[in-house]
Structure formats: structure tokens, C-alpha cells
Backbone as JSON, one array per atom type, in Angstrom:
{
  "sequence": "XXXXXXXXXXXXXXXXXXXXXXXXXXXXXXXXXXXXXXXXXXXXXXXXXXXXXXXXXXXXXXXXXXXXXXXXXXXXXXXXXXXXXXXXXXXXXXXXXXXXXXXXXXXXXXXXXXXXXXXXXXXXXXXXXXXXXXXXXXXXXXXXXXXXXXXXXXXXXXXXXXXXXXXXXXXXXXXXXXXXXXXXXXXXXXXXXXXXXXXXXXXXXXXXXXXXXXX",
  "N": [[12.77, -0.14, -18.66], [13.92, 1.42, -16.48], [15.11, -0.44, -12.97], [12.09, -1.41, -12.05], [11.19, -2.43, -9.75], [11.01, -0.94, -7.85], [9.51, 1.73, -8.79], [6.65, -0.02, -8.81], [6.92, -0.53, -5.97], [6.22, 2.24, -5.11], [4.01, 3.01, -6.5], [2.34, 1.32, -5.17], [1.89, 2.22, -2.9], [0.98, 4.82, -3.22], [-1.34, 4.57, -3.81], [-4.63, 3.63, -2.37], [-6.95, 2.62, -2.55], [-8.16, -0.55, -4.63], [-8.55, -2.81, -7.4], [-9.68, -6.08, -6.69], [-8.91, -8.54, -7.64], [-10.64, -12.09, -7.82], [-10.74, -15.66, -7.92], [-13.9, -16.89, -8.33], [-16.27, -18.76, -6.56], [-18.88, -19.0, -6.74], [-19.25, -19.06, -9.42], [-17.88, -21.34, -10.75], [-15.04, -20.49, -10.8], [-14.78, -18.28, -12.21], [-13.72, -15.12, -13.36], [-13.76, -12.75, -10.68], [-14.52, -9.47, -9.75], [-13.82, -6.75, -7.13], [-13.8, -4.13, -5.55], [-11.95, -2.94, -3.01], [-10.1, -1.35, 0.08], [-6.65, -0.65, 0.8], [-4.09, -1.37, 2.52], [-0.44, -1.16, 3.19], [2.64, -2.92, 3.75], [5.42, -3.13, 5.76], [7.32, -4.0, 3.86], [5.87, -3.66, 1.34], [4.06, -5.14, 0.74], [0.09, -5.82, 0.01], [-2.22, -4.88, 2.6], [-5.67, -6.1, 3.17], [-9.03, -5.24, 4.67], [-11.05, -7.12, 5.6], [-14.18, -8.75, 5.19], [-15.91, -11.58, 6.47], [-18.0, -12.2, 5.16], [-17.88, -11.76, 2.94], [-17.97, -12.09, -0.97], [-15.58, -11.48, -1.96], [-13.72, -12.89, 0.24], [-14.91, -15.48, 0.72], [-14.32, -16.06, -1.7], [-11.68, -16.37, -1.71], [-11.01, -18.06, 0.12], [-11.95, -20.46, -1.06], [-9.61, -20.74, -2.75], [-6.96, -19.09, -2.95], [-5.59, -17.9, -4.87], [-5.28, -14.26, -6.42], [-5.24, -11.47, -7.73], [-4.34, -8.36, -8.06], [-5.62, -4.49, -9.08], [-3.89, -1.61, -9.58], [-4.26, 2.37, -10.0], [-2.16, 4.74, -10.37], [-3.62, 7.27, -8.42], [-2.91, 10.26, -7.82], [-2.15, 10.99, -10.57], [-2.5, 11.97, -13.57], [-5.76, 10.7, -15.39], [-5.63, 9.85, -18.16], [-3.05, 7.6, -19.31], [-2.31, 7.17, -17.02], [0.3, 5.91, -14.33], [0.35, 2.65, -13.61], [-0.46, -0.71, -12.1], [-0.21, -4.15, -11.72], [-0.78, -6.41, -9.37], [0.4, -10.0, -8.69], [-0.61, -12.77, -6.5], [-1.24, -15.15, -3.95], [-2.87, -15.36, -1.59], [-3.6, -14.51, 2.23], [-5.03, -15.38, 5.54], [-4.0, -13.0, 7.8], [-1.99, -12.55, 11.05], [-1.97, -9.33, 12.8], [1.28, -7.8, 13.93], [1.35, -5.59, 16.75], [2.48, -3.25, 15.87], [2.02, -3.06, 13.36], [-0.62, -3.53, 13.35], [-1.31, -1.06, 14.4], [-0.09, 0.91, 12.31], [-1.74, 0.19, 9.62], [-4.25, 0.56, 11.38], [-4.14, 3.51, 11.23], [-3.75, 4.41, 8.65], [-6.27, 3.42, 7.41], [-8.8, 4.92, 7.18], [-11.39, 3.68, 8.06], [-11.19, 1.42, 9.4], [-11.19, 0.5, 12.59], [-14.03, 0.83, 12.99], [-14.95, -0.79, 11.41], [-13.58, -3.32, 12.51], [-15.32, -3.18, 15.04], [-17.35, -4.61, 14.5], [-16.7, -7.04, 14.22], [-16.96, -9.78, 12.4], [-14.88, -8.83, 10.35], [-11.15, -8.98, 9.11], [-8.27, -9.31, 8.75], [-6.48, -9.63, 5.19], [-3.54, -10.82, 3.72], [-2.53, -10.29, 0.54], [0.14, -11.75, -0.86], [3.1, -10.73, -3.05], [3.54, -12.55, -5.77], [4.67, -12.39, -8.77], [4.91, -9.32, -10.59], [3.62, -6.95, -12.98], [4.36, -3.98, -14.05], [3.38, -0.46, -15.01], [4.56, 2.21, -16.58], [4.34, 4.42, -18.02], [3.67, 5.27, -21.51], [4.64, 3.12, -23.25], [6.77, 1.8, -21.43], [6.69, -0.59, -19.76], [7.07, -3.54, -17.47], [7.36, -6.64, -16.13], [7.73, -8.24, -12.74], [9.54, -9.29, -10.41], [8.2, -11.35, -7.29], [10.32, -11.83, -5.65], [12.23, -9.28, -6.13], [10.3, -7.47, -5.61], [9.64, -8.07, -3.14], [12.22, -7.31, -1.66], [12.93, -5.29, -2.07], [14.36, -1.41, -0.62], [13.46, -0.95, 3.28], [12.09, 0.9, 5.81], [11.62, 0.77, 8.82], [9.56, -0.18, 11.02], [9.7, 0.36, 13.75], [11.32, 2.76, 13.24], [9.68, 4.44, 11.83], [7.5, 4.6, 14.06], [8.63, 6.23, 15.7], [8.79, 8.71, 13.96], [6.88, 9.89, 13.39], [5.15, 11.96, 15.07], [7.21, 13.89, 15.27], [7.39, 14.03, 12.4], [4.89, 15.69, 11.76], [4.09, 18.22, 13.8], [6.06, 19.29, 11.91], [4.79, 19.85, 9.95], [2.01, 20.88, 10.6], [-0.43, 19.31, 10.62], [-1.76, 16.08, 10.7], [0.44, 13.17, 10.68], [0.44, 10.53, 9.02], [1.58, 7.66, 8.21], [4.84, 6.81, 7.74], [7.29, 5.72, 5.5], [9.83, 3.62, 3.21], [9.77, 5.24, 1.35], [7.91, 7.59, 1.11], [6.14, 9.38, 2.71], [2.52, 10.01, 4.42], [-0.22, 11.47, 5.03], [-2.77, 13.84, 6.65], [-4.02, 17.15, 5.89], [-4.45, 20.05, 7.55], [-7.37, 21.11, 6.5], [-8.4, 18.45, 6.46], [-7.56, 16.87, 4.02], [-6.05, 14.38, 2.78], [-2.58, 13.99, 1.82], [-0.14, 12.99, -0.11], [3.71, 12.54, 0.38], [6.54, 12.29, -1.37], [9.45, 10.79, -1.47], [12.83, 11.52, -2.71], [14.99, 9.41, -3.02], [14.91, 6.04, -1.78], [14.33, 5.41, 1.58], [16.21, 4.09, 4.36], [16.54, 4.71, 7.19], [15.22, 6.38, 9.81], [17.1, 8.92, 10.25], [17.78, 8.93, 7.49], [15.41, 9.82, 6.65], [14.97, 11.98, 8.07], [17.0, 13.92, 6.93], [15.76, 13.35, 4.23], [13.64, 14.62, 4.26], [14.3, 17.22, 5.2], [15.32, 18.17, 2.97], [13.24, 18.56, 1.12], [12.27, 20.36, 1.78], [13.5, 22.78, 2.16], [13.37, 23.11, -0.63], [11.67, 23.96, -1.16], [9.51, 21.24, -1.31]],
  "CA": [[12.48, 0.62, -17.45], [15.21, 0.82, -14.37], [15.08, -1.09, -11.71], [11.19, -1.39, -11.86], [10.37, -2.6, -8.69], [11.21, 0.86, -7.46], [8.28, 2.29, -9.38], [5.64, -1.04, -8.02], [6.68, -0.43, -4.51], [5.99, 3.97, -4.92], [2.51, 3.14, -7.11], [1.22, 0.32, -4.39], [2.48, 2.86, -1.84], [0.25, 5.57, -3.39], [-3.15, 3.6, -3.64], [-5.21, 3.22, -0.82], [-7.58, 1.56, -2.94], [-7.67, -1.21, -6.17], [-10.01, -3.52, -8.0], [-9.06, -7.0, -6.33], [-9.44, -9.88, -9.04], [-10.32, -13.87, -7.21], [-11.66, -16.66, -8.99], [-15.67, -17.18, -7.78], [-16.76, -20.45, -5.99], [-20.2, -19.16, -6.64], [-19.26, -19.51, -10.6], [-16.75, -22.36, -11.06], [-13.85, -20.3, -11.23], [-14.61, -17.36, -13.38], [-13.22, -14.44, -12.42], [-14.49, -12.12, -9.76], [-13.42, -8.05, -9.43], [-14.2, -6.08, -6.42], [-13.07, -2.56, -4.97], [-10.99, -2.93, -1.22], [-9.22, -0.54, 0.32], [-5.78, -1.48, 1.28], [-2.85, -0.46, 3.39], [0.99, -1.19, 2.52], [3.21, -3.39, 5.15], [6.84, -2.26, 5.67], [7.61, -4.73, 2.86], [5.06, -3.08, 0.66], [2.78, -6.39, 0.97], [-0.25, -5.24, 0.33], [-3.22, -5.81, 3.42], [-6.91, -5.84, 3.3], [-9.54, -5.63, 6.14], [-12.41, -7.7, 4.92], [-15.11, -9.42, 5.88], [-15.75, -13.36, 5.8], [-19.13, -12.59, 4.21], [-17.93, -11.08, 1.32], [-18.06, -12.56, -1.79], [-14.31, -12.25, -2.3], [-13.32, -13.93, 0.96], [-15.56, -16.61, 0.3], [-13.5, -17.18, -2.78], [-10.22, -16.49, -1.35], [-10.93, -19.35, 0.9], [-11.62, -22.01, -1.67], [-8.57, -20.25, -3.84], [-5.79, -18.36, -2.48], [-4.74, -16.99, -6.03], [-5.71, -13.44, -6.59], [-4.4, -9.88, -8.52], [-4.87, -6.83, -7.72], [-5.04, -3.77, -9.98], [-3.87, -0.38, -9.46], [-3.88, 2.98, -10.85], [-2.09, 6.06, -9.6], [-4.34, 7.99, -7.83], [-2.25, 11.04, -8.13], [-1.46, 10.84, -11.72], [-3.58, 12.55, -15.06], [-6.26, 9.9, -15.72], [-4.9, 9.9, -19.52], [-2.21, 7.03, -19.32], [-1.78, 7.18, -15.86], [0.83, 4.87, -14.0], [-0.72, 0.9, -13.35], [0.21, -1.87, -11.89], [-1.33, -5.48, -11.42], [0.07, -7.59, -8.91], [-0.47, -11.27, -8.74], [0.0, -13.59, -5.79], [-1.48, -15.6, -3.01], [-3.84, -14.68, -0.53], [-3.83, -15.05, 3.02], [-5.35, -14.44, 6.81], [-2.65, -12.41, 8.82], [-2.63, -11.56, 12.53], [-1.09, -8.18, 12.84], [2.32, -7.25, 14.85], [1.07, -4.46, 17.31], [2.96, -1.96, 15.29], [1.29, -3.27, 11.7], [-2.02, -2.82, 12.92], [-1.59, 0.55, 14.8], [-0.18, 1.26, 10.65], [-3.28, -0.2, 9.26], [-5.65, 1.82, 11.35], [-3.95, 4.93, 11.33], [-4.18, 4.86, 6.94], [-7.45, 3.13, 7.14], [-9.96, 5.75, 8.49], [-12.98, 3.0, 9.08], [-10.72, 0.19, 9.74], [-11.81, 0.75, 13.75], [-15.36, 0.72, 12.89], [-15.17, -2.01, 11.08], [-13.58, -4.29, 13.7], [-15.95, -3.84, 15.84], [-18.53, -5.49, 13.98], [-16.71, -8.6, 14.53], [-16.48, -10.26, 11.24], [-13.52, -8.62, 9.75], [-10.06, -9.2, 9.39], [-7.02, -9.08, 8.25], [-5.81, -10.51, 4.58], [-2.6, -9.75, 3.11], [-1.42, -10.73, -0.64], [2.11, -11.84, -0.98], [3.24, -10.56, -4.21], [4.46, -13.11, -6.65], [4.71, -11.33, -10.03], [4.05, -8.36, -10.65], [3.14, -6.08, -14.02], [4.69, -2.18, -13.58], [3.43, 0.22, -16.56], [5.15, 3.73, -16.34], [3.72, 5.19, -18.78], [3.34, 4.77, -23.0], [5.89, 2.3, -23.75], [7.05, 1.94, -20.35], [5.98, -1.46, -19.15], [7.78, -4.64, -17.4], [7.76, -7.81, -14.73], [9.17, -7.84, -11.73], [9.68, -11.08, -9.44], [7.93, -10.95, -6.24], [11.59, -11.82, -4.32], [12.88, -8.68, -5.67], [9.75, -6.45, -5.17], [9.71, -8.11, -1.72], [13.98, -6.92, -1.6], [13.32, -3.31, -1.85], [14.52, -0.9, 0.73], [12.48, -0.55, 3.74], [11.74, 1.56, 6.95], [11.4, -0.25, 10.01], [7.9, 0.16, 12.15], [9.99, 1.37, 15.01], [11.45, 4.2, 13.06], [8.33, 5.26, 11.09], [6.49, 5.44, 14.74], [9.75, 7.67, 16.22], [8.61, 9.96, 13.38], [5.32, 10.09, 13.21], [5.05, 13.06, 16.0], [8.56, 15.2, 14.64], [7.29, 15.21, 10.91], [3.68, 16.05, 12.31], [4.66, 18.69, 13.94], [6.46, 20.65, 10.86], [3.45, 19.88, 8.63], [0.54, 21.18, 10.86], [-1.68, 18.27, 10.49], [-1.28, 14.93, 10.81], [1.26, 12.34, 9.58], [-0.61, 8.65, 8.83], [2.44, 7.12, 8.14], [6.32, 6.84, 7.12], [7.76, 4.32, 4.52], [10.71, 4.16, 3.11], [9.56, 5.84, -0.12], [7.74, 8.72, 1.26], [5.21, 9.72, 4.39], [0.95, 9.84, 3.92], [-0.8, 12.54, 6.39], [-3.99, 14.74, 6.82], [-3.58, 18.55, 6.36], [-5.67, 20.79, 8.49], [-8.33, 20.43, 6.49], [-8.41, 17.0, 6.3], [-7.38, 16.77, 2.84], [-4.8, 13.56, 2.07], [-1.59, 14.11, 1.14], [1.52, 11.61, -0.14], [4.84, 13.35, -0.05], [7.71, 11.16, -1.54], [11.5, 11.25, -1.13], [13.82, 11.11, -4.36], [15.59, 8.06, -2.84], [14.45, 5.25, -0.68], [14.81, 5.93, 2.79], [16.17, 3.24, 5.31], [16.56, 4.68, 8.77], [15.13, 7.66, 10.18], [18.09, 9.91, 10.09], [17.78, 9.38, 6.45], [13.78, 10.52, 6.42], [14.98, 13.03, 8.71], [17.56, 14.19, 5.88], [15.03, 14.03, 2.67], [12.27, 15.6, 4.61], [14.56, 18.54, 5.24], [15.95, 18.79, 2.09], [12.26, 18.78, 0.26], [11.45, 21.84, 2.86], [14.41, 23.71, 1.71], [13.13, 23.48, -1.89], [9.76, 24.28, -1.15], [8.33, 20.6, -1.45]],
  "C": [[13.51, 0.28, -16.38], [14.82, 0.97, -13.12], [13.08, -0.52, -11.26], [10.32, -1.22, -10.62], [10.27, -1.66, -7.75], [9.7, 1.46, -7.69], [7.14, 1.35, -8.74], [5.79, -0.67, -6.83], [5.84, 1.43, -4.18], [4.52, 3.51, -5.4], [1.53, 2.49, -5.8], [0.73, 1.6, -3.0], [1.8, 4.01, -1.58], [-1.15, 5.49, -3.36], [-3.17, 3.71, -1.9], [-6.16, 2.25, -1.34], [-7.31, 0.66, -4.46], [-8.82, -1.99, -5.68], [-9.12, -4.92, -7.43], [-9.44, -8.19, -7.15], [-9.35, -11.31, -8.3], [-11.37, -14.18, -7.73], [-12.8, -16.96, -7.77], [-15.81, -18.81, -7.41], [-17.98, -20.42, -6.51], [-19.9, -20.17, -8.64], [-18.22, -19.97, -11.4], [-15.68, -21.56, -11.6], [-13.67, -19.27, -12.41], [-14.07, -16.04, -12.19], [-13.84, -13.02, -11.83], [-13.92, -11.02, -9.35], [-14.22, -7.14, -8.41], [-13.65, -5.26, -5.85], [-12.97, -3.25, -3.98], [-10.27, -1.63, -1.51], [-8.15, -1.2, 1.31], [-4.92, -0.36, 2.14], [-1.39, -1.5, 3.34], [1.74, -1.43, 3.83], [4.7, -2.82, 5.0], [7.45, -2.78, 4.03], [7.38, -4.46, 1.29], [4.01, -4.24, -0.09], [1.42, -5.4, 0.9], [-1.7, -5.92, 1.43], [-4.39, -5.24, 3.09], [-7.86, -6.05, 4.63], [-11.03, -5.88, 5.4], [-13.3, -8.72, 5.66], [-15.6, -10.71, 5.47], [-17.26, -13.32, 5.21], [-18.94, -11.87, 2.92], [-17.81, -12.13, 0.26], [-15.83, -12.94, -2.3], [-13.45, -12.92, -1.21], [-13.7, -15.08, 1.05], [-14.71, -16.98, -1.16], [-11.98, -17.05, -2.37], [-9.68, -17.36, -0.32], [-11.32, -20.22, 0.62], [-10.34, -21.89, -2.25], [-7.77, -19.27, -3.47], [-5.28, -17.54, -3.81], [-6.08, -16.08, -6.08], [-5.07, -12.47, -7.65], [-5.69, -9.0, -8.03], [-4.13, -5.46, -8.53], [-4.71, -2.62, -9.32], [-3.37, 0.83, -10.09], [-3.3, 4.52, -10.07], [-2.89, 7.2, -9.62], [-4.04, 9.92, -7.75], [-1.77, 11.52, -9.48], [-3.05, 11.48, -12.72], [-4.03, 11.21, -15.47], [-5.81, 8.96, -16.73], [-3.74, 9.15, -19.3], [-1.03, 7.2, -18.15], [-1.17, 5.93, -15.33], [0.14, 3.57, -13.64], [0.16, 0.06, -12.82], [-0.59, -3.29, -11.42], [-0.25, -6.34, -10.35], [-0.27, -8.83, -8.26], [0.07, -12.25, -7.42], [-0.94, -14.27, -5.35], [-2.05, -14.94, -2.13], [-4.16, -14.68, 1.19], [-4.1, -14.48, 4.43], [-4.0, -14.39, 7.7], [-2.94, -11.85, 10.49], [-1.51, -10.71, 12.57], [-0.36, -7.93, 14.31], [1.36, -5.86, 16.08], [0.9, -3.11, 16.37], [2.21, -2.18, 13.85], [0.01, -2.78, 11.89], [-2.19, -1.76, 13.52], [-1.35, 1.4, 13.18], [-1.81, 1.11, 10.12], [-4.65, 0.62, 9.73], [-5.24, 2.97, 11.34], [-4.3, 5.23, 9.5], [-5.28, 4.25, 6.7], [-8.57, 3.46, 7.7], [-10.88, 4.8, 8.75], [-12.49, 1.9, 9.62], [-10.97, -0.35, 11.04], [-13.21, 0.44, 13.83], [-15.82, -0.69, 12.51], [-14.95, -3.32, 11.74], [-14.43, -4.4, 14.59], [-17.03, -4.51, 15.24], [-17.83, -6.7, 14.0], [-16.25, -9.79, 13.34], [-14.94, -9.81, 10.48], [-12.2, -8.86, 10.22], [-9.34, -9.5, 8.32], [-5.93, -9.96, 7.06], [-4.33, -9.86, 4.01], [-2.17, -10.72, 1.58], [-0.23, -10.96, -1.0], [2.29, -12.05, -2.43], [4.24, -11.84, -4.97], [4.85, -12.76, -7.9], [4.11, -10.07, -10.08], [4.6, -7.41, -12.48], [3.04, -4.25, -13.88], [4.53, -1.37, -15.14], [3.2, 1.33, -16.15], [4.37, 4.59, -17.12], [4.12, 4.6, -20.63], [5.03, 4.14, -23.28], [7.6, 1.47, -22.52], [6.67, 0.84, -19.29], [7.45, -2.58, -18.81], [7.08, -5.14, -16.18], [8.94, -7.41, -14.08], [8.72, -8.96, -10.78], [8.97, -10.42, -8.27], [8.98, -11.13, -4.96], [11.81, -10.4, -4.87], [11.65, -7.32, -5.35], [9.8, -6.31, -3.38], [11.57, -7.34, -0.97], [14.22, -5.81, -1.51], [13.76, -2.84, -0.88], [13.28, -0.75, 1.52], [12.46, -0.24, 5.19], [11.23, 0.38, 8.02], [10.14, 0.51, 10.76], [8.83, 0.92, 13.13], [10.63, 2.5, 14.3], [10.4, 5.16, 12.28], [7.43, 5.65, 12.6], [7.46, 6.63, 15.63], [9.43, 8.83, 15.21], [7.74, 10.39, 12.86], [5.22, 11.57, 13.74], [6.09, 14.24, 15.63], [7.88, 15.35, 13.29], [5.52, 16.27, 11.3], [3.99, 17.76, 12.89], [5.19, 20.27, 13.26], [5.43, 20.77, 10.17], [2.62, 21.0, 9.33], [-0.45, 21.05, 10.61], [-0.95, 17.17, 10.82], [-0.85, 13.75, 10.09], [0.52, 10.98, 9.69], [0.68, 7.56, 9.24], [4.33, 7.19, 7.43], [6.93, 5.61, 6.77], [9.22, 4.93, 3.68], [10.99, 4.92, 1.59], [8.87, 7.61, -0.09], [6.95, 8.61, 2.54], [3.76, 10.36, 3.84], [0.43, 10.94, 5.59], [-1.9, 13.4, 5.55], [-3.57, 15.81, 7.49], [-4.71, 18.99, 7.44], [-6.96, 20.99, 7.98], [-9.16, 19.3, 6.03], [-8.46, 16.22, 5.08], [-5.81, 15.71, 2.79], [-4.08, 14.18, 1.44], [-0.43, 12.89, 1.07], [2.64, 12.8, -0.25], [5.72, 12.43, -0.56], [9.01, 11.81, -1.9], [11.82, 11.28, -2.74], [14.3, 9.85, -4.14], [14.97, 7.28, -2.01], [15.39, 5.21, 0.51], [15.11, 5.06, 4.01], [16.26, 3.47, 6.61], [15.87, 6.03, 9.21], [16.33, 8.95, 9.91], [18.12, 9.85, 8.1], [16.3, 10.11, 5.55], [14.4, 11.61, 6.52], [15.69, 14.53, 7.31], [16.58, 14.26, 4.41], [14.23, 14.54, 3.11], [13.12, 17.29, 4.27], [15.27, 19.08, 3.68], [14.71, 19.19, 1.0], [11.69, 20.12, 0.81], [12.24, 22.69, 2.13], [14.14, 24.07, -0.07], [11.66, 23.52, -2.39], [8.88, 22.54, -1.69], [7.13, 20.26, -0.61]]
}
């Protein structure tokens, strides 16, 4: 498969949610799988907004090792893209600009703060497990998944409002793989580039060239 971590950063990038795998305090270390919904840092780290009475923050605070699975959400059930990725676990306080990201792709993420308990973990990928499809599988280091190209917060929020705008609905977010928004009737969409996109002027450039060919 070439240059994998390409494909791990687009699949994580596509999830909103995955099955999160941490070893149980309740039961010495067996292992423990629970649905989250996540949201994807410029880096393509991925974060959770969880609550310290859950069962898996209670084990992710005797045990920092976790995985997390995911399956493209977009993709024909039938040997649809996957990926597992395994790291470390830990509480993050969010940049301004991370958690205006965070709640803009996490519709209850607002709701949920105010109840007080929650907050903010993020996984730092150390291996990770990319399977393309039938025969189509590899590792990929978590330096070079962390190495990918990537969009800077200040130019994803300069283009929040211009791609918005052409759509006629609203854009969630811009990464440097593609841009996440709610049409008019409030139906999710992912769009993604052909190449990874490092500055605005180069969004600006694959947006218009996916318009011109009707994507």
C-alpha cells in the first residue's frame, strides 16, 4: 500500500465515531470496548469529550494504553476501509481554536459541558493498523502518521465562512485532506481533496477545481 499514512489520516478524518478499546480496572485488565464520538486535531490526533464517570475514563486513569477502531462510514459495509489505532491516552486542555473545532463537529459537545463532568481526552497515536481494502493492509509509525501534511487552525477558520457560502449550508470544518459541513437539510457531508492541502490558497485551489468537475 503507498504511503499509508495518507489513507489513516483520510479514514480517522471521516469517522466521527469508533469503538474505543481500554483495559478495565473493574476486571483486572481485561479488555473493555465502548462507542465515543470523536473529533480530529490539525495533526489528526484523535479527541474525545468524556465523562470521568464513565467506565472508560475510569480505566484510562489507572491505564493510559488504549485503541481505537474505525470503519469508514462512507464506504459499502462489505469490506469497507478500517483502521485501529493504538496509543496513549490523555487529559488535554484545548487551544481556543481546537475547541471552537471540537464543538463545531461535535453537535452535543456544548450540552455536554455544561453538565460539568466532561472533558477533553485525546489519544496520541503510536501505531497504527490501515486496511484498504482485500489484501490491502499495513503499519504505520505514529511519528509518521503524526508527519502528515496539515492545515493550520488559523487557515481552516479564514475559510470556514468563503467555502460556506458556495455550498449553501454550513461548513464544520477544514483539514488538510478535505472540509465536513451541514447541507440545508442538515444532512452531513465530507468532501475530500485529491491531494493534501497545506495553506488555504491551496483549499481555495482544490475546492475550485472539484466545482468545475461537478464534485
Amino acid at each position: 500500500m503507498k504511503e499509508p499514512y495518507h489513507l489513516a489520516q483520510r479514514l480517522l478524518r471521516r469517522a466521527s465515531q469508533g469503538a474505543l478499546a481500554t483495559l478495565s480496572a473493574e476486571l483486572d485488565g481485561w479488555p473493555f470496548a465502548s462507542a465515543v464520538n470523536l473529533v480530529a486535531l490539525a495533526d489528526g490526533s484523535p479527541v474525545f469529550l468524556i465523562s470521568r464517570l464513565a467506565e472508560h475514563t475510569r480505566n484510562l486513569s489507572a491505564d493510559a494504553r488504549a485503541s481505537l477502531l474505525l470503519v469508514d462510514p462512507f464506504a459499502p459495509t462489505e469490506g469497507a476501509p478500517r483502521l485501529t489505532l493504538i496509543g496513549r491516552a490523555e487529559p488535554l486542555t484545548l487551544s481556543a481554536a481546537e475547541r471552537a473545532r471540537c464543538l463545531r463537529l461535535h453537535a452535543a459537545a456544548e450540552q455536554y459541558l455544561q453538565l460539568g463532568d466532561f472533558a477533553f481526552w485525546r489519544l496520541r497515536p503510536e501505531r497504527l493498523r490501515v486496511i484498504g481494502g482485500f489484501a490491502a493492509a499495513g503499519w504505520v509509525s505514529g511519528e509518521a502518521y503524526l508527519g502528515a501534511p496539515q492545515l493550520s487552525l488559523d487557515d481552516e477558520q479564514h475559510l470556514l465562512d468563503e467555502l460556506a457560502a458556495e455550498t449553501g449550508g454550513t461548513v464544520l470544518g477544514v483539514d488538510a485532506y478535505g472540509a465536513d459541513g451541514v447541507d440545508a437539510a442538515g444532512r452531513r457531508w465530507r468532501d475530500e481533496f485529491t491531494a493534501p492541502c497545506t495553506s488555504a490558497e491551496a483549499v481555495r485551489s482544490a475546492w475550485a477545481t472539484r466545482r468545475r468537475c461537478g464534485g
